[in-house]
C-alpha positions in Angstrom: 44.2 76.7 -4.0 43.3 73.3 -2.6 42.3 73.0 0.9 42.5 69.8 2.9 40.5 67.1 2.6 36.9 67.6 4.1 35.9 64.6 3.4 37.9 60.5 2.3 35.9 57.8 1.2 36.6 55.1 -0.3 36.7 56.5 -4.3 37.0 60.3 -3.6 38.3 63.0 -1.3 36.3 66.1 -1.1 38.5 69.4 -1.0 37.1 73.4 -1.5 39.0 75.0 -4.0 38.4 78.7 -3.6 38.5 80.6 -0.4 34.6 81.2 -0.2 34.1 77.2 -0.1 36.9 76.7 2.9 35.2 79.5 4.6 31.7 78.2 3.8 32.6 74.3 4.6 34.4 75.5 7.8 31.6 77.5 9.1 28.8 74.2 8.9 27.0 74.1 12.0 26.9 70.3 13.8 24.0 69.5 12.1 25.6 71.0 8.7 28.2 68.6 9.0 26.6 65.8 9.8 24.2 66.0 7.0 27.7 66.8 4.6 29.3 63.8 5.9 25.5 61.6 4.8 25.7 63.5 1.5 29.4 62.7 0.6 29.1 59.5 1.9 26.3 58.5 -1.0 28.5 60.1 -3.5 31.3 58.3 -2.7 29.5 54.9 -2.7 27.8 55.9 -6.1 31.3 56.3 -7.4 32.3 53.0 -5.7 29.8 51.1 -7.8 30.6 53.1 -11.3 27.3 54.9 -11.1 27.1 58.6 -12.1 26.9 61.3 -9.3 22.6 60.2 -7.6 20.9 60.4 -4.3 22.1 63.6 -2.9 23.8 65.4 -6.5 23.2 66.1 -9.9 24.1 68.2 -12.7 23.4 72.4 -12.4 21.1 73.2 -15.1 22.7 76.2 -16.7 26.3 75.5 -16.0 29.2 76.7 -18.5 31.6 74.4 -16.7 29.6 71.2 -15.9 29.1 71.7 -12.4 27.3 69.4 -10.2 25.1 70.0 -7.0 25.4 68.3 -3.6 22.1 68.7 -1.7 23.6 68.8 2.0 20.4 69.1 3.1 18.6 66.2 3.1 15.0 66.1 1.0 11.8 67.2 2.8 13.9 69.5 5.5 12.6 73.0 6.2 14.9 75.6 4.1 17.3 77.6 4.2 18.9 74.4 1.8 22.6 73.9 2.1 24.5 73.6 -1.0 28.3 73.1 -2.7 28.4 73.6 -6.1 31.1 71.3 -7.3 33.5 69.7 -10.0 34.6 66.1 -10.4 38.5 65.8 -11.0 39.3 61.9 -11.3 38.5 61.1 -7.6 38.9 64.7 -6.6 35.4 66.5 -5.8 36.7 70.1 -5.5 34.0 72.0 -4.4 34.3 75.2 -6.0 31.0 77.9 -3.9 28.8 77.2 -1.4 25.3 77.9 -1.3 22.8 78.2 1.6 19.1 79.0 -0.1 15.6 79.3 0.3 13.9 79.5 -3.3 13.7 76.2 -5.9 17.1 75.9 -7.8 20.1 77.7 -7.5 20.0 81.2 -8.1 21.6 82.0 -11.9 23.8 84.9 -10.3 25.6 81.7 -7.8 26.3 79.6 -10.6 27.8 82.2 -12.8 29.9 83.1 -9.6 30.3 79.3 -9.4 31.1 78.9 -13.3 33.9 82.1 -13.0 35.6 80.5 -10.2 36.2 76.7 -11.5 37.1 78.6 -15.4 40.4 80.2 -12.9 40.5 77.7 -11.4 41.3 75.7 -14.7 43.1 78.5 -16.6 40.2 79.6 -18.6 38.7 83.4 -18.7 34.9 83.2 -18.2 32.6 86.4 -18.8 32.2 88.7 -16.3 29.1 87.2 -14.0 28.1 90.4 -13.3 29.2 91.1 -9.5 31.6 89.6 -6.8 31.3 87.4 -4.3 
């Protein structure tokens, strides 16, 4: 499943790839958005110049499946922190879970969730993360 594009820049479209990130991305509050539309933005110009995902994403620490993070929220913002835990598909960012959180780093039960999703997603059987969504 590949939504509509959320985003189009310049290098990459931004689509959710499993019903939880539609419903998550859809449900953004105003401000939500805005701050996605800042965030994808710097991806896509990071891409633009050849540079590796910076600025508002980076790699998960812990992922089986290479995800990356984009930080909707912009740094120094009160929490609850807006996340989408994503892959990178040629110019495709398919955003695979989000995340709204309130702790440092991404809780290890919402990247294994994450992790299960984009292995289906690409045909592969991943363990069993230990609950559903």
């Amino acid at each position: 499943m590949k939504s509509q594009a959320f985003f189009v820049g310049r290098c990459i479209s931004i689509h959710a790839i499993t019903r939880q990130a539609e419903e998550f991305l859809d449900e953004l509050s105003a401000r939500e958005r805005r701050d996605f539309e800042v965030a994808a933005t710097i991806l896509d110009r990071s891409r633009e110049r050849g540079r590796p995902p910076g600025g508002r994403s980076e790699r998960v620490a812990g992922s089986k499946q290479g995800l990356f993070e984009l930080r909707i929220t912009p740094p120094g913002r009160r929490g609850p922190h807006t996340r989408g835990l994503f892959l990178c598909e040629g110019s495709e960012v398919l955003i695979v879970r989000g995340v709204r959180k309130a702790q440092r780093g991404i809780p290890r039960r919402e990247i294994k969730l994450a992790d299960r999703d984009a292995a289906a997603t690409r045909g592969e059987h991943d363990e069993d993360p230990g609950g559903e969504e």
